[in-house]
C-alpha positions as a Markdown table, in Angstrom:
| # | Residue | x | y | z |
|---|---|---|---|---|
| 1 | Unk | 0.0 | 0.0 | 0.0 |
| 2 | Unk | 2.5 | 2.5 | 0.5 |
| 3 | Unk | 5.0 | 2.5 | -2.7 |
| 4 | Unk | 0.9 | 2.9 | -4.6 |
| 5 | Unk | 1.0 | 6.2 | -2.0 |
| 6 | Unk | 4.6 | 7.3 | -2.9 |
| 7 | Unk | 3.4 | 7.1 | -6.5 |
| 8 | Unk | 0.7 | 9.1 | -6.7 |
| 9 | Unk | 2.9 | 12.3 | -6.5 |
| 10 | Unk | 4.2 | 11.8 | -9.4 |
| 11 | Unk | 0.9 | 11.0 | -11.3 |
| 12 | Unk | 0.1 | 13.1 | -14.5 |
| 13 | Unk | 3.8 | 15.7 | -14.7 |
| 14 | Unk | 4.2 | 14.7 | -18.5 |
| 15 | Unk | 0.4 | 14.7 | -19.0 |
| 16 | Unk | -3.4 | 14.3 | -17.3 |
| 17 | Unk | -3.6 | 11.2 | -15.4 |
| 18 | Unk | -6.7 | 8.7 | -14.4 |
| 19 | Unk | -6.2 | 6.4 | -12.3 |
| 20 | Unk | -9.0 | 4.4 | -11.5 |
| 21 | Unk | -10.0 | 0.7 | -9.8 |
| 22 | Unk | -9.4 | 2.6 | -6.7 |
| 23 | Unk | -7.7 | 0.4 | -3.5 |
| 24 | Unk | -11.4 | -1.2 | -1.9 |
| 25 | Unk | -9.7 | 0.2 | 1.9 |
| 26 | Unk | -8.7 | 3.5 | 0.4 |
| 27 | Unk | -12.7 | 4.1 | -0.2 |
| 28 | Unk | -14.7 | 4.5 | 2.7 |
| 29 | Unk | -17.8 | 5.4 | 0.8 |
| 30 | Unk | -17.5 | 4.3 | -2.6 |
| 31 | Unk | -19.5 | 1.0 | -3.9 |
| 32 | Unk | -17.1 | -1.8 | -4.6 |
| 33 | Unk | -17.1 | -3.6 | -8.0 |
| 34 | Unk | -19.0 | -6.5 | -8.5 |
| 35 | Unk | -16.4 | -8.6 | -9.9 |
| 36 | Unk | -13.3 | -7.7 | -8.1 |
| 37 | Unk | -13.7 | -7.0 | -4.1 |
| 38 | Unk | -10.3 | -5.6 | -4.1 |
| 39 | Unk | -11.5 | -2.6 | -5.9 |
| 40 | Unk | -13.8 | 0.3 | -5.7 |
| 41 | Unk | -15.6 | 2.3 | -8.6 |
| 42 | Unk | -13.7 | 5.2 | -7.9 |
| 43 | Unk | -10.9 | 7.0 | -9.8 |
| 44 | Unk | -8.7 | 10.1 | -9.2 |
| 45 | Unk | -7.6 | 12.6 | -11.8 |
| 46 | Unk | -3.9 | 14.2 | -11.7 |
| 47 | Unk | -2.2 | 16.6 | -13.9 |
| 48 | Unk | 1.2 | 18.0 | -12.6 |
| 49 | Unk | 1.5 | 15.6 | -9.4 |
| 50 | Unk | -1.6 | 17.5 | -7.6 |
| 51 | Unk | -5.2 | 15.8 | -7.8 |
| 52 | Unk | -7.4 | 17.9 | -9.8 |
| 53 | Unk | -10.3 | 16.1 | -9.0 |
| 54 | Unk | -11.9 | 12.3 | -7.5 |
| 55 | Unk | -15.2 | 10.6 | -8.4 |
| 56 | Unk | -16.8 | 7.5 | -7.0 |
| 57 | Unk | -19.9 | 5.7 | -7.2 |
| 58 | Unk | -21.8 | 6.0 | -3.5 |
| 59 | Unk | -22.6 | 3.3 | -1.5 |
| 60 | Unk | -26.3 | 2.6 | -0.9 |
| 61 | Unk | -26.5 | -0.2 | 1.4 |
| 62 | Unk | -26.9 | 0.9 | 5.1 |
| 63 | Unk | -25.7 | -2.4 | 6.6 |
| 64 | Unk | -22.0 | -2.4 | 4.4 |
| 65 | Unk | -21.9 | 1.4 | 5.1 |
| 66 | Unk | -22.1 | 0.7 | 9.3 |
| 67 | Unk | -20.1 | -2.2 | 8.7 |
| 68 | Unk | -17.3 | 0.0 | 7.2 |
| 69 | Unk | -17.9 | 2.7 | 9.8 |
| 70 | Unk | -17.2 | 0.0 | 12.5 |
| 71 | Unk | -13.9 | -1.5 | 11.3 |
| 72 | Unk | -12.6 | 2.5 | 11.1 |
| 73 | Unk | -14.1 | 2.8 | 14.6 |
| 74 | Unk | -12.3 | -0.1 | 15.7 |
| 75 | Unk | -9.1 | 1.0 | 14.0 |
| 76 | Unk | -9.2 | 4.1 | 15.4 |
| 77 | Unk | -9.5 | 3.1 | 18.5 |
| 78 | Unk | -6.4 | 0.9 | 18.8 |
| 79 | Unk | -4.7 | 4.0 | 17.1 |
| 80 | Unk | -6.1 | 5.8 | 21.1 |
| 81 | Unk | -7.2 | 8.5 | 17.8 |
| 82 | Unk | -11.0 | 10.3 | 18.8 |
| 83 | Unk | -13.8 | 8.2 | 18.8 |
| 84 | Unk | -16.6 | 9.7 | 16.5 |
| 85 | Unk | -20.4 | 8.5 | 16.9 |
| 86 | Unk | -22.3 | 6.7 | 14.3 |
| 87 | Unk | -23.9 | 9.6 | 11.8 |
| 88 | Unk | -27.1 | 7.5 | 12.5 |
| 89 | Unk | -29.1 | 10.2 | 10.5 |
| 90 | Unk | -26.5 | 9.7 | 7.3 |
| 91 | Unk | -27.2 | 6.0 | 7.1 |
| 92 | Unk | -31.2 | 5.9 | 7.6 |
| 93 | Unk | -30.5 | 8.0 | 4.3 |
| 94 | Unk | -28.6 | 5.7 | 2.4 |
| 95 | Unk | -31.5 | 3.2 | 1.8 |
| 96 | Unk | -33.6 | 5.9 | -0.2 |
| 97 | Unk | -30.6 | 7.1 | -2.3 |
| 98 | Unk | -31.1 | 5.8 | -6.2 |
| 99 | Unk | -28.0 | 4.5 | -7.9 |
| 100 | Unk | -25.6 | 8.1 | -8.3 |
| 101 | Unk | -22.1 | 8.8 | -8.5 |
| 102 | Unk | -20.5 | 12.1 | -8.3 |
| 103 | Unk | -17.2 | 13.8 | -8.5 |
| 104 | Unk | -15.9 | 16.9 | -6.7 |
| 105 | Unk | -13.3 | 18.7 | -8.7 |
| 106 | Unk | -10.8 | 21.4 | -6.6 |
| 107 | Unk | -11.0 | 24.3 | -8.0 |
| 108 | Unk | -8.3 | 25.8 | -5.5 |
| 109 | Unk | -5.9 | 23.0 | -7.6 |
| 110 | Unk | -7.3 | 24.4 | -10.6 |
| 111 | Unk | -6.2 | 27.5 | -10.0 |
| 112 | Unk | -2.8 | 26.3 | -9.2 |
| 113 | Unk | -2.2 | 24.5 | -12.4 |
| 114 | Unk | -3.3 | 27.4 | -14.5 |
| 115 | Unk | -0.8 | 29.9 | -12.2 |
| 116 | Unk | 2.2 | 27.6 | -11.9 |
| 117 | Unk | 1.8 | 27.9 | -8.2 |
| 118 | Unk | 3.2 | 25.1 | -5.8 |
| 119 | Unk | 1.6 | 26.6 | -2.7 |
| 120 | Unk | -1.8 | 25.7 | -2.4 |
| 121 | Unk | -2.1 | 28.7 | 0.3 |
| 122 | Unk | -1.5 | 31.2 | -2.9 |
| 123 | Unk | -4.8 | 30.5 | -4.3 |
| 124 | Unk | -7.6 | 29.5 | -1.5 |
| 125 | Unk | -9.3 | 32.3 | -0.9 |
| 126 | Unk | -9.2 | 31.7 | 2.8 |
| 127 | Unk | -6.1 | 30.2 | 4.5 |
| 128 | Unk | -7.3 | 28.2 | 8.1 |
| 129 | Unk | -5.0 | 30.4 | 9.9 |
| 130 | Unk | -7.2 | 33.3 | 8.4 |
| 131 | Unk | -9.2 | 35.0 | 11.2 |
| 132 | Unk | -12.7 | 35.5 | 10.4 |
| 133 | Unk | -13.9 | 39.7 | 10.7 |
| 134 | Unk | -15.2 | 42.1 | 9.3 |
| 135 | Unk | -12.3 | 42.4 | 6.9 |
| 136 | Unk | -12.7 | 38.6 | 6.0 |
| 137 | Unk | -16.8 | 39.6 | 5.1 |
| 138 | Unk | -16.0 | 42.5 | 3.5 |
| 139 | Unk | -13.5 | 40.4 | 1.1 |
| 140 | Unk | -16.9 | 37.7 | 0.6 |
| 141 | Unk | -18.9 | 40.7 | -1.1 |
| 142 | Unk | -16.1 | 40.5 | -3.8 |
| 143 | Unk | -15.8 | 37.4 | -4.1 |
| 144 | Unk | -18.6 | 37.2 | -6.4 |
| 145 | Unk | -16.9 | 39.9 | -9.0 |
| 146 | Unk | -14.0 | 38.3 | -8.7 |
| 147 | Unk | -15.5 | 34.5 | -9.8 |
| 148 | Unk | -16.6 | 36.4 | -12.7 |
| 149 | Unk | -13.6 | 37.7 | -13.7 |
| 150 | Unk | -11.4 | 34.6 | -13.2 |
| 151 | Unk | -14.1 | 32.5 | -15.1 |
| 152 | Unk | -14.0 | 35.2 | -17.8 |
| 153 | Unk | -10.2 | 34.7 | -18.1 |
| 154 | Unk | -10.7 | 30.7 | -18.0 |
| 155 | Unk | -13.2 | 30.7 | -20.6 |
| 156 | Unk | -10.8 | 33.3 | -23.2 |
| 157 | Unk | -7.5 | 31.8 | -22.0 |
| 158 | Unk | -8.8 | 28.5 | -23.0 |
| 159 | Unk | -10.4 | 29.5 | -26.3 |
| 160 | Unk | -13.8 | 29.0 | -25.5 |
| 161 | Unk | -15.1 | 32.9 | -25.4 |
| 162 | Unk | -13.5 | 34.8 | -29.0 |
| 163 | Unk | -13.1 | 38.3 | -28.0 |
């Protein structure tokens, strides 16, 4: 398991990368495939050794869901790491999801790609160290212009808007 960790830093620097067929333990919440236990229906995109963005079928079965829960419980626990209760309310609401996947793409990595920056702390808006005031609020009511803009620049940098 961890020379497949090492690895992944080094995923997509000559071009995008998908790596799919995702490690079963590595994905907590992700349905497994139905002809390989080993392996979930997940997959991970890189492009310049950060991940861009991860996808994943969801798991809909309440039982394997609190059955997964458990054996982290249970690891974390040897670990003495925090204990965390059962999201009781989470998995009474796995039995009415349909069959979905989804992927959540990081636009803050985005951003990094497109500036050549190796700091991710150069382009979140908000750092965790960043105190929340009236200055931070103030900064909010821009952010909407400034989305604009940057989406502007995306959409011409990449040839999608002729100006």
């Amino acid at each position: 398991m961890k020379s497949w960790l090492i690895y992944r830093t080094t995923l997509g620097l000559e071009r995008p990368t998908f790596i799919y067929d995702y490690p079963a333990k590595l994905a907590a919440l992700a349905k497994i495939k139905m002809n390989d236990p080993t392996v979930a229906e997940r997959f991970e995109l890189y492009i310049g050794g950060l991940e861009l963005a991860n996808g994943f079928s969801e798991l809909a079965d309440a039982s394997e869901q609190r059955q997964r829960f458990e054996e982290a419980l249970k690891l974390r626990s040897a670990k003495n790491w925090a204990r965390y209760e059962m999201p009781e309310k989470f998995l009474q609401s796995l039995d009415a999801l349909p069959p979905c996947a989804g992927i959540a793409l990081g636009i803050d990595r985005l951003v990094m790609i497109i500036t050549d920056t190796a700091n991710i702390d150069e382009a979140v808006t908000f750092t965790p160290e960043m105190p929340l005031n009236s200055t931070t609020f103030i900064y909010l009511s821009q952010l909407g212009i400034l989305a604009k803009k940057f989406l502007k620049y995306l959409l011409q940098k990449f040839s999608f808007v002729t100006q």
